[in-house]
N, C-alpha and C positions, 0 to 999 in steps of 0.2 A: 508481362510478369508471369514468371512459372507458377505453378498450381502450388508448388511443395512452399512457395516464400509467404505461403498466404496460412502456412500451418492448418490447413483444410483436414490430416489427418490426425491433430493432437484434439479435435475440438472435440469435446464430450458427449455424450447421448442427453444429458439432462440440461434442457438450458429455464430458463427463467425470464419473465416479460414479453411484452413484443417485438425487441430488439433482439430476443432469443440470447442473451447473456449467459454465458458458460454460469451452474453452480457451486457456490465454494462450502463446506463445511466447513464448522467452526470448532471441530473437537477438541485445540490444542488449547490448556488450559496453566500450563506454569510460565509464566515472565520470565526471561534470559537473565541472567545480574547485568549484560552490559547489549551495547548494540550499535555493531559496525559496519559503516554504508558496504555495498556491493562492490566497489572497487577497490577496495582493501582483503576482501577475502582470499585472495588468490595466493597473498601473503601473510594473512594472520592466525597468528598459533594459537591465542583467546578462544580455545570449541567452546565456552562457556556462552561465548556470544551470541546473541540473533544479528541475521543480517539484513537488513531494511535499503528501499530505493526513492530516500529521499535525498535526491541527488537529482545533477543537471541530464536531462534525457538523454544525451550523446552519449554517458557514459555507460551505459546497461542497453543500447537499442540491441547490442550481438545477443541478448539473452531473446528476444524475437524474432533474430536470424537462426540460434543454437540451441530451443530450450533443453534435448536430451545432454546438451555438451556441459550446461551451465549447472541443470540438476544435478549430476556426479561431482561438480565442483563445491557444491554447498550440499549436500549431502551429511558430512561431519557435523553440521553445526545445529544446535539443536533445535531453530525454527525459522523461518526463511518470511519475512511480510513480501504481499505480493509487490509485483512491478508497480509502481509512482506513475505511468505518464503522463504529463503534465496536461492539466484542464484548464487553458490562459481563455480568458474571457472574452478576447477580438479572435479565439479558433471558431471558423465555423459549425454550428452546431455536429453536423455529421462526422467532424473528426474529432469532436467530443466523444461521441459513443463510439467511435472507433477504436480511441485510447481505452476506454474503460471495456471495452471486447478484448483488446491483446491483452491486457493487466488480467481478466479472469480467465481466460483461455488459458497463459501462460500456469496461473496460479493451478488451475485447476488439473493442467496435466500435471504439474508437480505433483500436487497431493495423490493423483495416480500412481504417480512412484513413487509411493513412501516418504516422500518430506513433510515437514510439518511446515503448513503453510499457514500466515494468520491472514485475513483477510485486512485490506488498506480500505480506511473509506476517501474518497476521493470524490470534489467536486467542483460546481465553478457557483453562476448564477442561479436563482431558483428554479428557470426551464430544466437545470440538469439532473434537476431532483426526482423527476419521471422516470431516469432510469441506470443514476450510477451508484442507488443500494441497492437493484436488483441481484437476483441471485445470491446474496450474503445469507447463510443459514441466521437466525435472531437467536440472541441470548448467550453469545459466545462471547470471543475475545477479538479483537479488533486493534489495529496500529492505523493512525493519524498522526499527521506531523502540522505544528503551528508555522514551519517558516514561512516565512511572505505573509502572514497574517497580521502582522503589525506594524506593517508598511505605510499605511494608513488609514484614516476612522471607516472606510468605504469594504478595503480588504478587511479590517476586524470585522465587521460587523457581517459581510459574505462568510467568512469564517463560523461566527457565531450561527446564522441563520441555519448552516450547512448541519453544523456538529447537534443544532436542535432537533432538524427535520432526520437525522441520520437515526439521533435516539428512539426516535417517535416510531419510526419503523423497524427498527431491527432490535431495542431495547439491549444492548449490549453487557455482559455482568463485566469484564477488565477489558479498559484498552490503553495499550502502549503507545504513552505520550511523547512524545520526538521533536525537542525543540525547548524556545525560552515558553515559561508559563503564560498564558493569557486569560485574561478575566470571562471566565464562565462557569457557571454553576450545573456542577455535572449529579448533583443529586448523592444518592446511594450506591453508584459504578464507583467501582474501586482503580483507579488512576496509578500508573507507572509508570514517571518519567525519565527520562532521557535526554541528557543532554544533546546538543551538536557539537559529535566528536573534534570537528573546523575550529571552534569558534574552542574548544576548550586545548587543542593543542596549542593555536596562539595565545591563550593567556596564560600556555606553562613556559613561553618561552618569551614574554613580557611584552608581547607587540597587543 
């Protein structure tokens, strides 16, 4: 493997934890009216949009081979949640905090250059919880998505443990909800949902 595939020079001076987790700031503060996954952007005229990657991983891995290529593509739009990659529960622990290393790495050179990035929280089982809300500035605004969370009582409830244990450390004032609603009591945070753009284009067209 080349040194450059390992993006060894986007990684930041400030990192966070013991896994040395790239930093993200939380300064962006206005909610998009709409929000459309990352393989739509290339084509969509909506600049009102933010663009989120809760989406299948194959579909966004070139933004971890291209992050300068893909930040000039989302650049317009006026706030970008960081990279999704996916935390499945039979990944060995180490490519756990490998995904949640590219997802803030990528993030964080973003907000480098000028995009407004919102931070993803993203988890699996409670071992993950040691270090994939590291480096998230607290008090800011945050995008999580429910899909796969109501798959069954075992995923809700990983779900719900995750979005308590996320609160508890970073105490978040808005975060952009992405997905159908699921039962949890978010308190005094102010909540902005989102449909799944998938799931609402086939019921304009009756499937």
């Amino acid at each position: 493997m080349r040194k450059s595939e390992l993006n060894i020079e986007i990684v930041p001076e400030s990192l966070a934890g013991k896994y040395d987790l790239p930093k993200l700031s939380g300064g962006y503060a206005t909610p998009p009216e709409r929000m459309l996954p990352f393989n739509m952007a290339k084509t969509a005229t909506d600049t009102n949009a933010g663009i989120h990657f809760f989406i299948d991983d194959y579909q966004f891995e070139r933004v971890w081979r291209s992050p300068r290529r893909y930040a000039e593509l989302l650049r317009p739009f006026p706030c970008v949640c960081a990279p999704d990659f996916s935390l499945y529960a039979e990944m060995p622990l180490a490519m756990k905090i490998w995904n949640v290393y590219r997802s803030r790495t990528i993030a964080a050179y973003w907000q480098q250059m000028g995009l407004n990035v919102v931070p993803t929280f993203q988890w699996a089982e409670p071992r993950t919880f040691d270090f994939c809300f590291a480096g998230i500035d607290p008090g800011g605004m945050v995008a999580v998505s429910t899909l796969g969370a109501a798959k069954s009582r075992f995923s809700r409830q990983m779900w719900q443990a995750g979005m308590r244990e996320a609160i508890r450390q970073l105490h978040p004032t808005t975060i952009l909800l992405y997905g159908s609603p699921i039962d949890f009591d978010f308190g005094d945070i102010r909540i902005v949902r989102y449909e799944n753009e998938t799931i609402k284009r086939l019921r304009h067209y009756g499937r």
